[in-house]
C-alpha angles and dihedrals in degrees: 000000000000089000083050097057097038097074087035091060091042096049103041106026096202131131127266084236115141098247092058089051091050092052085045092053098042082054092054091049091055105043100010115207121187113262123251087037119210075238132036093195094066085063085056090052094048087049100049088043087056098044090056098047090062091047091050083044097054095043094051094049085045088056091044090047095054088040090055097046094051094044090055083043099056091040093045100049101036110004103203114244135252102269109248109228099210143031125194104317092338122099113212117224092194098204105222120223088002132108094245150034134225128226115193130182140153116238123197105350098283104042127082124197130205124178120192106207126200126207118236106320106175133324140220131220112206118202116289091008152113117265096264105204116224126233117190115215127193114195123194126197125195134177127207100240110040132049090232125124119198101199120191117191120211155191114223105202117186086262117016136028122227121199102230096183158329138224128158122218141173122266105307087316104121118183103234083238108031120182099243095181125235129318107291101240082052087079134102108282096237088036081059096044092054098044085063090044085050091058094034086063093060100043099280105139158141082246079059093047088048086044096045087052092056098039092049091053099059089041095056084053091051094043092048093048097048085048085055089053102041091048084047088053092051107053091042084064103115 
């Protein structure tokens, strides 16, 4: 036995304490070795492996735990809502699992409208107000006889829409340096005026910017619970 215990020793430099000798026998019980092994260090190996299972073990239900509790959390205290699939003339394709959202209509019998949608993208804080959170909005406008694309790009506000800037180009050909005109309160004031008359007549308006808001934020509710889910699923992968 003594010629046993001295290369233990040696090899694993641990104490005889009780403790030791239970981890080492649990270890034997899951992966038994004959005793005494052709090589102690083999005992040490099964040892360590064990001893970082149940670590592993203990980090990954900690992570489920605190993913759990904060998914019960965010669906106890403001369950997110049903997502609605149209607004006015626009039908809503939600995107699920993406960073936007796409509103499509048909205006006036020849024209099709399709609007890319962000979700929050940055904020401002003027002075002596709330944080009001910024939406960018790209409308594109077709017509069915013609490859054209006339492409307004927006700010969607909690409460208003501004119009940012135009360009046209042809089909989903874009030059790499497109001319993108000047800055769009550049413009001259009435050619402004009836740019925004010219969305609003197609459902472009400050109503869609209050509707986007509260839309976004219900979908940033949605988005963050089904990441909390996904990245759950995943760990509890064996």
């Amino acid at each position: 036995m003594a010629r046993v215990i001295r290369p233990l020793r040696k090899c694993l430099q641990f104490s005889s304490s009780s403790s030791h000798k239970a981890l080492m026998s649990q270890a034997h019980r899951l992966n038994p070795i004959p005793f005494p092994p052709e090589n102690p260090c083999v005992l040490f190996k099964t040892l360590r492996h064990y001893i970082s299972e149940m670590r592993r073990s203990a980090f990954e239900g900690s992570i489920l735990r605190l993913l759990r509790n904060e998914i019960r959390y965010e669906l106890e205290r403001h369950p997110p809502d049903q997502p609605v699939t149209k607004f006015g003339a626009f039908t809503i394709d939600e995107r699920p699992g993406e960073q936007w959202i796409r509103l499509e209509r048909e205006y006036g019998g020849n024209e099709n409208i399709k609007i890319e949608v962000t979700m929050f993208d940055h904020a401002r804080t003027p002075p002596g107000e709330d944080v009001l959170l910024h939406i960018t909005i790209i409308v594109n406008i077709t017509k069915r006889d013609s490859s054209e694309v006339l492409e307004i790009m927006c700010s969607a506000w909690p409460n208003d829409l501004e119009i940012d800037r135009l360009l046209t180009r042809r089909g989903e050909k874009m030059p790499a340096q497109p001319y993108a005109g000047p800055e769009f309160k550049e413009l001259d004031d009435d050619l402004q005026n009836s740019l925004y008359d010219y969305l609003e007549a197609r459902g472009v308006d400050d109503q869609l910017a209050v509707f986007l808001h509260k839309y976004m934020k219900n979908k940033d509710k949605t988005e963050f619970i089904r990441w909390m889910e996904t990245v759950k699923a995943f760990i509890e992968i064996n």
